[in-house]
C-alpha positions in Angstrom: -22.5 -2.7 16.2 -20.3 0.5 16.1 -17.9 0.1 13.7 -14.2 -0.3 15.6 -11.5 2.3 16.1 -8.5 1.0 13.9 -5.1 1.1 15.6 -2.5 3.8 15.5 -0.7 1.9 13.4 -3.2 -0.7 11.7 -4.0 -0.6 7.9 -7.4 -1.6 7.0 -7.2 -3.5 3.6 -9.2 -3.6 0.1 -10.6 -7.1 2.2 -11.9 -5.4 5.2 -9.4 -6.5 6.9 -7.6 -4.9 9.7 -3.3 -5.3 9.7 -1.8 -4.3 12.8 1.9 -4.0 10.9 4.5 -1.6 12.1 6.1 0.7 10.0 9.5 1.4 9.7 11.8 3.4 11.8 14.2 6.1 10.5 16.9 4.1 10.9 16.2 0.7 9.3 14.8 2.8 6.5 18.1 4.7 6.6 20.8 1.8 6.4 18.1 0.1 3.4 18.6 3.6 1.7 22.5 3.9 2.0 22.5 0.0 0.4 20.6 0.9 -2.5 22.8 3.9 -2.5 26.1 1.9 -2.3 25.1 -0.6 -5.0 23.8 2.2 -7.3 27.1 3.8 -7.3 28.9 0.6 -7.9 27.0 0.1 -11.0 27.4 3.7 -12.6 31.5 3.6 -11.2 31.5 0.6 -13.7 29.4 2.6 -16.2 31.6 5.6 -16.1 34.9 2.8 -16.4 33.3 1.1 -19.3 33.2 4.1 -21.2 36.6 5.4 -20.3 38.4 1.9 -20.9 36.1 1.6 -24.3 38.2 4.7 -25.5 35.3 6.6 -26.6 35.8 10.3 -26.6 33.7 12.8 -24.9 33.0 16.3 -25.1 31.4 18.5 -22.0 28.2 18.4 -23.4 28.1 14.7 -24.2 29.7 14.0 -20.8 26.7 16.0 -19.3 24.3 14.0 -20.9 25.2 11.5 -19.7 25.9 12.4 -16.1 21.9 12.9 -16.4 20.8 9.8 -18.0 23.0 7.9 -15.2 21.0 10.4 -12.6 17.7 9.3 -13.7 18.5 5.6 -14.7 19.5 5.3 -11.2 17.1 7.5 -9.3 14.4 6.9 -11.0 14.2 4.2 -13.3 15.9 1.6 -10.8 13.7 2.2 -8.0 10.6 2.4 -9.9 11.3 -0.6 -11.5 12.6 -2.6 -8.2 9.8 -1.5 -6.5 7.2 -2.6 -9.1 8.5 -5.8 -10.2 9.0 -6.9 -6.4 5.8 -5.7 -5.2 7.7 -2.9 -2.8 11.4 -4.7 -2.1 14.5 -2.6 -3.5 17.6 -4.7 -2.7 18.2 -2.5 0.4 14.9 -3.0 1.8 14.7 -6.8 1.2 17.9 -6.8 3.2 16.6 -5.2 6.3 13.2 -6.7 6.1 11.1 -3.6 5.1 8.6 -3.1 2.2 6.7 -0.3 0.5 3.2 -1.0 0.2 0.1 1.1 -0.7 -1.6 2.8 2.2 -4.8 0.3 2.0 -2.6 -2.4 2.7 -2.5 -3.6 -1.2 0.7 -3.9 -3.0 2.6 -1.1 -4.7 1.8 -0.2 -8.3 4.1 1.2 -10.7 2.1 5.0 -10.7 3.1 4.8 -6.8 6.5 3.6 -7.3 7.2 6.5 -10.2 5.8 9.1 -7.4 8.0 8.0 -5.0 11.1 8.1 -7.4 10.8 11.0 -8.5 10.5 13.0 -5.1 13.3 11.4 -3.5 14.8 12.4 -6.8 13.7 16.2 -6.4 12.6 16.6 -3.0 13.2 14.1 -0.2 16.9 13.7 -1.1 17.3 16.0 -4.1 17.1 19.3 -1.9 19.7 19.5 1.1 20.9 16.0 1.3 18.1 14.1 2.8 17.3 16.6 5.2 13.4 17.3 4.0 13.3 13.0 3.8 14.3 13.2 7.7 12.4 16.2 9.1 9.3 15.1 7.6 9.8 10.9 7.9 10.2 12.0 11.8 7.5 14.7 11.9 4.4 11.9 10.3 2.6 9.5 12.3 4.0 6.2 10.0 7.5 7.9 9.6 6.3 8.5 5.9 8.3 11.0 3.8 7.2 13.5 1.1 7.4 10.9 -1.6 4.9 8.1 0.3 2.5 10.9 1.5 2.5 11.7 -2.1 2.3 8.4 -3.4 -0.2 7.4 -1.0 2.5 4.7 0.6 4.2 3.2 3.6 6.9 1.3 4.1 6.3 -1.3 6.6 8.7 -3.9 8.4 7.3 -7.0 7.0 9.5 -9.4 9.5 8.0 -8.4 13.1 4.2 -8.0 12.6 2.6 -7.0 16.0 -0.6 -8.6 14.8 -2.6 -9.3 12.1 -6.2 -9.9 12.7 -8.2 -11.8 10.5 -11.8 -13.4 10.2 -13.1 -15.8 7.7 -15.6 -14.0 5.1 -18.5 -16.8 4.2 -18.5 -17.7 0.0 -21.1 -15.1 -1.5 -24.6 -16.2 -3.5 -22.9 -17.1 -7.0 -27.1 -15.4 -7.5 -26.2 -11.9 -6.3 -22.7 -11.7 -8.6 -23.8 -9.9 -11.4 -25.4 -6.7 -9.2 -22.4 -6.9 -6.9 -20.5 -6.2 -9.8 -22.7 -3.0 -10.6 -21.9 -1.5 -7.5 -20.6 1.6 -6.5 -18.0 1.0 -3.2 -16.1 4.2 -3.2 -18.9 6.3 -0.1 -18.1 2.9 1.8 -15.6 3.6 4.8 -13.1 1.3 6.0 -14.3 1.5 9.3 -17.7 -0.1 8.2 -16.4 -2.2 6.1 -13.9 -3.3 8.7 -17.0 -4.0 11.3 -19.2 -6.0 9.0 -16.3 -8.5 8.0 -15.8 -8.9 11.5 -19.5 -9.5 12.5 -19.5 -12.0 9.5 -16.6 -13.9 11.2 -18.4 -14.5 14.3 -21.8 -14.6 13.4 -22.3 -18.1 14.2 -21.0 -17.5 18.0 -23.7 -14.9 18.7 -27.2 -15.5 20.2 -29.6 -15.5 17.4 -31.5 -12.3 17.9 -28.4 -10.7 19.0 -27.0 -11.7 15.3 -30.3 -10.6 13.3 -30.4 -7.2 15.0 -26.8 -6.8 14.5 -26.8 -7.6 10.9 -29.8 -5.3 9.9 -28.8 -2.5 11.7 -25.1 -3.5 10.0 -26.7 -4.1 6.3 -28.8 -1.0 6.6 -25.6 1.4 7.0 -23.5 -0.2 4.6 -26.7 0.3 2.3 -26.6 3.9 2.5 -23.2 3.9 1.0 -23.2 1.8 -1.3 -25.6 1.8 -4.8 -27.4 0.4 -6.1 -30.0 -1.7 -3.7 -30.0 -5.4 -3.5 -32.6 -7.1 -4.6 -35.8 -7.8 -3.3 -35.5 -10.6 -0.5 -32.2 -10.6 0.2 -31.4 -11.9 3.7 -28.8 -8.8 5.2 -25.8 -11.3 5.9 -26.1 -12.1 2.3 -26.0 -8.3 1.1 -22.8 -7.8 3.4 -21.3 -11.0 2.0 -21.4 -10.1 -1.9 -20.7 -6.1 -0.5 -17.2 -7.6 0.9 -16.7 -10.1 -1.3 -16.9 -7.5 -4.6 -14.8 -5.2 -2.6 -12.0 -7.8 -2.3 -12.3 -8.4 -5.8 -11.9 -5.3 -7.0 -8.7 -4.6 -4.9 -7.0 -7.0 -5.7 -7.5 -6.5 -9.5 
């Protein structure tokens, strides 16, 4: 069974399984950007006038600093943390139906989010006005800019899925847990892992030699890749099972 071709656009998950999302065009992505923008500066305008109306005096130097705490409180502390603590939705992008996620499919974690902040900060936005953001957004394949490439992220528009395809993964032997747990998942390609989960799914609707032949020839290449060996006796749909099922597990951990 030769492992599929994923989609242009499809994003094989931690799960093995294959999301046929698509990712955001430069324009939703601009209008979520100018929203954030807009309510950004409405919260440092009223910053700046609580500090004039409070009556507090302020030198160049102190009126500097703070210019730059605002900066980064804005730019890089308020998307970090929107992005984190919403799993990928800033206020913009929740309006217009759009969400970061990591590149496997898996929510966005706070390292990602930071890396993201802090070249739109410098580099996407930082250096002439956006332009780098929209050369390279338009130039990559998911319309990613320096920040996601970096980041290892895409922002996808969660609202209009083309198609997701999904097959059921059978429970694994509770007896095989503790050396699933042992193994060593990082040699094993998505594309593999992608093919078993699907010949899992739909075992039981393939003649039975067909299914035995397919499943060995299946078990024996995920084998290679993965360490250490199962043990002795076990039956090759089992071995893919626990392989998929600790594979899940530990993304979304």
């Amino acid at each position: 069974m030769a492992p599929p071709e994923p989609g242009v656009d499809s994003i094989v998950t931690g799960e093995a399984v294959e999301l046929d999302l698509a990712p955001a065009k430069l324009p939703s992505r601009a209008l979520a950007f100018a929203l954030d923008v807009v309510i950004i500066g409405a919260l440092m305008t009223a910053a700046i006038v609580v500090v004039v109306v409070s009556g507090v005096e302020v030198d160049g130097a102190a009126a500097a600093a703070i210019g730059v705490t605002l900066a980064v409180l804005a730019f890089v502390v308020w998307p970090t943390a929107w992005e984190t603590l919403t799993r990928g939705r800033s206020p913009g992008k929740a309006a217009f139906g759009l969400r970061v996620v990591s590149d496997d499919g898996g929510p966005i974690r706070f390292r990602q989010a930071l890396v993201r902040a802090l070249a739109g900060l410098f580099v996407d936005f930082g250096l002439l006005s956006g332009v780098v953001a929209v050369v390279v957004s338009a130039c990559t394949r998911r319309g990613q800019r320096v920040g996601d490439l970096l980041a290892g992220t895409i922002v996808l528009r969660e609202r209009v899925p083309r198609s997701t395809r999904r097959v059921a993964l059978p429970d694994p032997d509770p007896a095989l847990a503790g050396w699933a747990s042992t193994l060593q998942l990082s040699a094993l390609p998505d594309d593999l892992a992608l093919a078993a989960r699907q010949f899992l799914g739909r075992a039981g609707d393939l003649d039975p030699t067909v299914r035995r032949t397919l499943g060995e020839q299946l078990a024996t290449d995920v084998a290679q890749r993965v360490a250490p060996d199962p043990p002795s006796g076990t039956s090759a749909e089992a071995f893919l099972t626990a392989v998929l099922a600790e594979r899940r597990r530990r993304a979304s951990s």
